[in-house]
N, C-alpha and C positions, 0 to 999 in steps of 0.2 A: 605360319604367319603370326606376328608378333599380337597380342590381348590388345585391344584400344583401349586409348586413355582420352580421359573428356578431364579438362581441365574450364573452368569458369572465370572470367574476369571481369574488366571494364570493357565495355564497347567504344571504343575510343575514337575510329570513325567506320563508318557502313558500309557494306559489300561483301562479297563471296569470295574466296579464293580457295583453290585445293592447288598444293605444290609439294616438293619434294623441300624439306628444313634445310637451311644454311644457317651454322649454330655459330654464332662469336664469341670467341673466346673471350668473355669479358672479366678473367681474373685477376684479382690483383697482385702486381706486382710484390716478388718476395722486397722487403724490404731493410736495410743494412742501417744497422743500429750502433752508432759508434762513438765513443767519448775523444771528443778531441786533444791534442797537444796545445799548450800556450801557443806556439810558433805555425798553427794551423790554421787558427781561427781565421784571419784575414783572406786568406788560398780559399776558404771553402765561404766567404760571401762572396767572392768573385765567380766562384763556382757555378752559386745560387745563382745570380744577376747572367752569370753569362747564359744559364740552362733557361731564363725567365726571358732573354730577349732572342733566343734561339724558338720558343715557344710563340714570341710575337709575329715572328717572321715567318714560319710554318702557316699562322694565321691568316696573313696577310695574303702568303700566298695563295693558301684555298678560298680564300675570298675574291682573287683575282679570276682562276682557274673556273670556280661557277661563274662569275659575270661575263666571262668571254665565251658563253653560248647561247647565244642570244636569249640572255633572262633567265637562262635553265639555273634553276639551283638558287634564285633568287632571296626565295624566302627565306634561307639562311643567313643572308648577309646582316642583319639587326643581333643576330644570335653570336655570331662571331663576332662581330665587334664588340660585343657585350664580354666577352673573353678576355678582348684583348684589354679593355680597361679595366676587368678585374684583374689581371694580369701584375698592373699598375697599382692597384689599390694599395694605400698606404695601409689599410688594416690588414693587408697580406701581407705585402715588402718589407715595410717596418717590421711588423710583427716578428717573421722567418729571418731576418739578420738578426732582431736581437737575442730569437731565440740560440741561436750559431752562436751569438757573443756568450751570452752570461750562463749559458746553460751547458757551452762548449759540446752541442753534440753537431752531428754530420747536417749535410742540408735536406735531406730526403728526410729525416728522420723528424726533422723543424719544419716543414712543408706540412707535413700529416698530423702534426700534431696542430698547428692553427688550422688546416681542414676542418679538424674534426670540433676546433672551438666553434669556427664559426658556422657548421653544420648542427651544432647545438642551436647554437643561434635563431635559426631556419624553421630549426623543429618546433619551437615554441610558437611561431607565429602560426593565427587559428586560419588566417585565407588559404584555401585549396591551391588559389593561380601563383601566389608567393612564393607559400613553402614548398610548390613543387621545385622554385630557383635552385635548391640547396642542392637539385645535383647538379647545377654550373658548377659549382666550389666544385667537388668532386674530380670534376670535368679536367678543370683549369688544374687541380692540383695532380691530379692524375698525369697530365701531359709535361710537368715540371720536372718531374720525379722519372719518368721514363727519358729526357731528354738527361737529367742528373745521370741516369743510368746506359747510356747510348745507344737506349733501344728503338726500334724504328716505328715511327708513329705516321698517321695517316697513309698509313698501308693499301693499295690501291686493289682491291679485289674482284675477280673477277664474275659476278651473279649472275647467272643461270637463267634465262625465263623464267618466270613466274615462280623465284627462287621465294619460300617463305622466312625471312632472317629472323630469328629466333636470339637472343640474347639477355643478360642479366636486365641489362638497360643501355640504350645508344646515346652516343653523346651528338650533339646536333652537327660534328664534324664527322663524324662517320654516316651520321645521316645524308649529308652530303655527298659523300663521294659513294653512297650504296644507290643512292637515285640516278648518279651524275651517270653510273658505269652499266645500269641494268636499269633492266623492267622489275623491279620489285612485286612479288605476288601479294605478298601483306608483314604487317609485321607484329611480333608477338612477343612480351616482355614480360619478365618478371615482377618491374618498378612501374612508377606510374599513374597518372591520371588522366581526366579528362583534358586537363593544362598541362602536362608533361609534353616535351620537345617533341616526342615520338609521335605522342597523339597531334599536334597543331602541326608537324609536316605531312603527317597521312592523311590528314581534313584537306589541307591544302593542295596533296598531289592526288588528291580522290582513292587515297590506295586503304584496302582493310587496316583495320589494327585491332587488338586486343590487347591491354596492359593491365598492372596489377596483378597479375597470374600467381606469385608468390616463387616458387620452386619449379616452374614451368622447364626453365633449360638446362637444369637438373637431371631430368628424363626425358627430354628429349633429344635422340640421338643426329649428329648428321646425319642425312637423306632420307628419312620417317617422311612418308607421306602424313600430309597435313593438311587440315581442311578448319578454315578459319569462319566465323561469323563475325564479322565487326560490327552487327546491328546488336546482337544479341550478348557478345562478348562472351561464346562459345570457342572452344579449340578443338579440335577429336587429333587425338595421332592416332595413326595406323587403322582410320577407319574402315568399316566393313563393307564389301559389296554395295548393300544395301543402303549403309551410309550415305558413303559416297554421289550414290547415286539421286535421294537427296539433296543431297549439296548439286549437285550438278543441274538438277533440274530449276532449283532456287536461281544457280548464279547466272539460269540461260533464261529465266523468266524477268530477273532484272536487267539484263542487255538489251534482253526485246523493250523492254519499256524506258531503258535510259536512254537507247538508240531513236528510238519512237518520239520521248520528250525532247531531244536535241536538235531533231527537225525540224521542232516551232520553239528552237527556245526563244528566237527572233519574233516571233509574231507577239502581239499583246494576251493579257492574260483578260480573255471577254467571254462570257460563259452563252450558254446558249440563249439564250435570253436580252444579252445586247450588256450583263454589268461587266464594267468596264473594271479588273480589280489591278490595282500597282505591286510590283516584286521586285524588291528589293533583297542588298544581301549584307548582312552582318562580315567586317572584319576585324583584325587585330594587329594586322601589316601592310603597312601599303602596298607590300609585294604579291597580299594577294588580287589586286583591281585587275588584273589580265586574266584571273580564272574565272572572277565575276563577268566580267562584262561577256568573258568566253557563253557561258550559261545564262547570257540572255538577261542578266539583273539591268533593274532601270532607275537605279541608284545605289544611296549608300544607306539603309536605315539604323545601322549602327555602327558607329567608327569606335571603340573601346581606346582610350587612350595611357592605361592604366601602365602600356608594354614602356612608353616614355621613362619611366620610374625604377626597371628594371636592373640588376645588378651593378649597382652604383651605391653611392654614398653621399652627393651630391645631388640636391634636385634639378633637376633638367631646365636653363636658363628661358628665357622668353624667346629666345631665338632658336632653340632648339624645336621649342613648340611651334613656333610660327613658319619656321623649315619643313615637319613632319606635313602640317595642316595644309600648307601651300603645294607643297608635291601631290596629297592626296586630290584635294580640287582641281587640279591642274589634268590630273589623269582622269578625272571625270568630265571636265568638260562640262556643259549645261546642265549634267543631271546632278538631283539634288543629294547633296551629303551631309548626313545628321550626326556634329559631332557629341559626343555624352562627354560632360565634361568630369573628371576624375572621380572615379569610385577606390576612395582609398580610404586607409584605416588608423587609427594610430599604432598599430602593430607592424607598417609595410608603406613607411615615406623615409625614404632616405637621409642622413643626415638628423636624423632626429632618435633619440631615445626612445624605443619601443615602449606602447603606453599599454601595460598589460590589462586585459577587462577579463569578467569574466564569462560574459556572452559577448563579443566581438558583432558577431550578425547584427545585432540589434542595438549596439552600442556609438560610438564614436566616431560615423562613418561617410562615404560621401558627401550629401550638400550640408550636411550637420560639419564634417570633419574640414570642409573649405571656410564655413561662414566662421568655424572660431580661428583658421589660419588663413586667414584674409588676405595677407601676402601672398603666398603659396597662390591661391585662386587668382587675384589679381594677375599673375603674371600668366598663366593660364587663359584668362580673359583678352586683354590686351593681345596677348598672341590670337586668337582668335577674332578679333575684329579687324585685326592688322591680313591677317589671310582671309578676311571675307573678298576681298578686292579680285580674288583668284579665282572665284567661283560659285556657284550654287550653293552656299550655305546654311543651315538648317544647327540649332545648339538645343539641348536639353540637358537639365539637371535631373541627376538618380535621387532617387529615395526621398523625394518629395511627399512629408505626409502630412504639411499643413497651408493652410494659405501665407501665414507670415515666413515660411521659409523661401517659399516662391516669389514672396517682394523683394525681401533681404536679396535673394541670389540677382535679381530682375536689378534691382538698384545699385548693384556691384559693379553691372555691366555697364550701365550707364553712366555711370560713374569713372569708371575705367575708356567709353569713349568719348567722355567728356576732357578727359585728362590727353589723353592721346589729339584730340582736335586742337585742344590749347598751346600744343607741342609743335602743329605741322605735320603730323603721321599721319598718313592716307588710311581712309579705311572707307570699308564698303557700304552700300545703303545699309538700312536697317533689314534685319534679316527675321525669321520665322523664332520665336523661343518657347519653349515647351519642354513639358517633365517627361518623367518615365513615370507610370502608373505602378508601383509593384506593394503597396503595403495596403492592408485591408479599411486602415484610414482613408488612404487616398483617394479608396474606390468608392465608401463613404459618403465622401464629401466632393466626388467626381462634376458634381455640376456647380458645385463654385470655385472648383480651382477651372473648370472650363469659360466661367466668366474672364482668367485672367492670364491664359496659358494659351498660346498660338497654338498649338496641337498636342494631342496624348500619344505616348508610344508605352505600351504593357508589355511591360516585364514579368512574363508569367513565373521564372523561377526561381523570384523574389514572391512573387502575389502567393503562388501557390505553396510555397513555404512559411511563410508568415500567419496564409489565412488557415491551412491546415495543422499549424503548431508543430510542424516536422523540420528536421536539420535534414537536409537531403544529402550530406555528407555522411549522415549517420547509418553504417549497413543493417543496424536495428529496425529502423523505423522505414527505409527505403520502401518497404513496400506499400506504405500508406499513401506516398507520394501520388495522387491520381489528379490530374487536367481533368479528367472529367467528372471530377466529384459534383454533386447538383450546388454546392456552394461555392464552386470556379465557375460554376454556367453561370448564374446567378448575376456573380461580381464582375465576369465580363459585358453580361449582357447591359448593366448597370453606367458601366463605365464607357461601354460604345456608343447608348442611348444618352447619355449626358452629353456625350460629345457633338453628336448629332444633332442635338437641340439645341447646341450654343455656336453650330456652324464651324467647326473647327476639325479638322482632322484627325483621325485614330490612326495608329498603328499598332502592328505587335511585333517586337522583336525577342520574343523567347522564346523557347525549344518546342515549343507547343506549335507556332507558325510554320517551323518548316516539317510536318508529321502532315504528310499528301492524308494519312487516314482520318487528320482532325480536319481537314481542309473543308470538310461540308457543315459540319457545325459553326467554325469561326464565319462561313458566308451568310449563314442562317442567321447567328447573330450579328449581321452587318457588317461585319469587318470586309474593308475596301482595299485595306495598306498591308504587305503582309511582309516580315527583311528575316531573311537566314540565311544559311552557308552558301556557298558556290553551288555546291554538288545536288544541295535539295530543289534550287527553284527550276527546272523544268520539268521535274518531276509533281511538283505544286500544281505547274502550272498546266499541266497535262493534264489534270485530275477536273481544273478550276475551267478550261476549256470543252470538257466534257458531259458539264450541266448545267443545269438550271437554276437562279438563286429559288426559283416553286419548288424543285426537286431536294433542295439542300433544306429548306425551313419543313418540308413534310417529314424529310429524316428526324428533325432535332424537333420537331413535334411530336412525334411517337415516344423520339427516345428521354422526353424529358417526365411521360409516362412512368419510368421506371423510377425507384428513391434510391439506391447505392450506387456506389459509382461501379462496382462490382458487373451489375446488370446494364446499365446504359455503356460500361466498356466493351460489355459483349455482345451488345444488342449494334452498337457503331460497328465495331470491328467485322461482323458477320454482314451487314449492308456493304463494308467497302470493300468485304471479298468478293463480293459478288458481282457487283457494279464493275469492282476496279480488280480486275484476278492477280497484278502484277505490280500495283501503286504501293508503294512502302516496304515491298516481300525484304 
């Protein structure tokens, strides 16, 4: 039997899998390097243009092909047509014909060489969700270049049960047709992040994944028994007996309890006691509201808007926004949908010259980066009060860390449907407005922006980044990273009590809300509103169903006993084994 190998990476999304590897071949093509004839050049931009609209139509098709199964495959369709307009992109088309002209080489050869400008490009910008885009270019240029060379692409394969597809990195069109054609076991890359295509179709299909691995598929062979962690972003090939057996026990302890929590994902989240708590779910495509509402969410506590802005050059018109906005209300029906209106940077708005800083985090960004492009937000707004008419709607502004940002943004609105009413545009009553809490100012000064903010929702992976001085991007420091440090109890407890006294609502929609093991703490400090993934709220809610808010504030009574966050992790962690054997395993 072959030595096991434990490979470490991203947890990119949660669950068990053990399968047998299906490895993709994701090499790159040999590539043909050739100096043209005068009499050439014209044949080989027809070449390009012909292999670029043979490439659209490929597109089109697999786009067709997932929507004609009732919805299966959905979530790709935002990602492919993202293709197909860079496809178009004058800073590609342009670019790859004149390289043909003045530089007179072949078109694969002019294709890879603006790849690789504009995956420079990509690499410079500091946001994680951005620069993972650079491997769309890749993608797009990759399927150019094989169509140039009349190789067959979206290859339709056949996976195996609980096949674990192992590869350099997936393109969201492979991603597609590996979900379309099998049961995928998990998936396991070398590239990657928590925003990488691989990870936000595996959140979305609830399937494991691990990315980032480096050299993973490297060494791993086809059919190497494999056994994945997506929680912990763990790999073993060729694990042991004993391994295995491990794993096995894990991935039948979370069945029993995700099968368990699926049974009431319908029922309310009301603890023994009679609190009544709200579950919501965090998305990023409207395609996922069918997975949500599948798991029981009873709303939307965060709609990220930032995907609008995606692989383009051009900012996305008021109609584009008011299209997205209106669909997503529209599938919700009466429940309420909180949309956050753009967290963006000058590093990562299209059509604009990248504004280099040298702390980006902390620089130039969301309601800081709309109040000084006032247009930009404007039409952002307008679209938003034009689709209140649709539905239940709820708006917050990010990175709110002082009161005059929250007028400024507050008077923008007003302003924008003051202008809209003078026009004849329909727009809906006045709706609910509120920040995100995530900077240690905010928390600060928590009871007078409560004076003037319709509700709080905390963004812990903003707060807890900010207030602990840690880049959570940074594999240095990662480890400092603690929710439960006694100065995140602190600034939550702070920020829920201001709210409470000013009669306003709290939420939390950070990574903290949906961790079933912090779920007795956030009760204890009064948290009522909790929004995460599809996949976590019944398992919240199972945990939130099973006590008592006296039960939960006796825990975070003892544990607040303890000064590092070291002891109060292991002091929580060891109560919620015990209580809960199978809650977050």
């Amino acid at each position: 039997m072959s030595a096991t190998i434990s490979f470490q990476g991203i947890g990119a999304s949660p669950g068990i899998a053990i399968g047998r590897a299906l490895v993709l071949d994701s090499r790159r093509v040999r590539l043909p390097k050739l100096k043209l004839q005068p009499h050439e050049i014209d044949l080989e931009v027809l070449r390009f243009k012909t292999a670029v609209a043979l490439s659209n139509t490929q597109l089109e098709d697999l786009k067709v092909k997932l929507a004609s199964q009732d919805g299966e495959g959905q979530e790709h369709a935002l990602i492919l047509e993202a293709h197909r307009m860079m496809l178009h992109d004058p800073l590609f088309m342009v670019e790859v014909a004149r390289l043909i002209k003045e530089d007179t080489i072949n078109a694969e050869w002019a294709v890879r060489r603006v790849c690789r400008r504009l995956r420079h490009q990509f690499d410079n910008i500091d946001d994680e969700y951005f620069r993972e885009r650079r491997s769309d270019i890749e993608f797009v240029a990759d399927r150019v270049v094989r169509n140039l060379l009349g190789e067959v692409v979206d290859e339709e394969l056949e996976v195996p049960p609980d096949a674990i597809i192992v590869a350099h990195d997936i393109s969201p069109a492979d991603a597609a047709m590996l979900v379309r054609n099998g049961k995928v076991g998990a998936f396991v890359t070398d590239l990657g992040s928590h925003t990488s295509h691989t990870a936000i179709v595996a959140r979305a299909r609830e399937t494991p994944a691990v990315v980032g691995l480096g050299k993973a598929s490297e060494s791993i062979r086809p059919g190497d028994m494999v056994a994945v962690d997506g929680r912990r972003g763990l790999v073993l090939v060729n694990p042991s007996e004993q391994q295995l057996s491990l794993f096995r026990e894990t991935m039948r302890r979370q069945l029993v309890s995700e099968e368990e929590a699926l049974k009431t994902a319908e029922l309310p989240a009301v603890t023994t006691d009679g609190l009544r708590v709200r579950l919501n779910g965090n998305i990023e495509f409207p395609e996922e509201i069918p997975s949500l509402l599948a798991h029981g969410a009873e709303g939307i506590g965060l709609y990220r808007t930032e995907f609008l802005f995606l692989n383009r050059t051009n900012a996305p018109t008021e109609e584009e926004h008011y299209e997205s906005y209106k669909q997503v209300l529209q599938a919700m029906g009466n429940r309420p949908v909180t949309i956050r209106t753009l967290d963006l940077g000058g590093d990562k708005v299209p059509g604009k010259k990248p504004e280099k800083e040298i702390n980006p985090a902390m620089g130039l960004r969301a309601i800081r980066y709309c109040l000084k492009h006032r247009d930009m937000f404007r039409v952002q707004l307008r679209a938003l009060l034009r689709a209140s008419v649709h539905g239940n709607l709820r708006v917050m502004f990010p990175l709110v860390s002082s009161i005059s940002e929250l007028r400024e943004a507050r008077s923008e609105l007003e302003a924008c449907r003051s202008e809209l009413t003078r026009q004849g545009v329909p727009v809906g009553k006045r709706f609910p407005v509120g920040i995100m809490v995530e900077t240690p100012s905010a928390a600060w000064i928590a009871d007078r922006l409560a004076q003037e903010a319709d509700f709080f929702s905390i963004g812990t992976n903003d707060l807890i980044q900010y207030s602990l001085a840690i880049d959570r991007q940074n594999r240095d420091v990662a480890y400092l990273y603690r929710p439960l440090h006694l100065a995140i109890i602190r600034s939550l407890q702070a920020i829920i009590d201001a709210a409470k006294h000013a009669g306003i609502s709290v939420a939390m929609c950070g990574e903290m809300a949906g961790d079933p093991h912090l779920s007795l703490v956030l009760l204890a400090l009064g948290l009522e509103e909790f929004s995460m993934t599809s996949g976590q709220i019944p398992l919240v809610k199972n945990v939130i169903r099973s006590v008592s808010k006296a039960e939960a504030v006796g825990l975070l009574t003892q544990a607040m006993q303890f000064s590092s966050a070291e002891e109060i992790e292991r002091f929580v962690s060891a109560e919620m084994d015990k209580r809960f054997a199978t809650a977050g395993d």
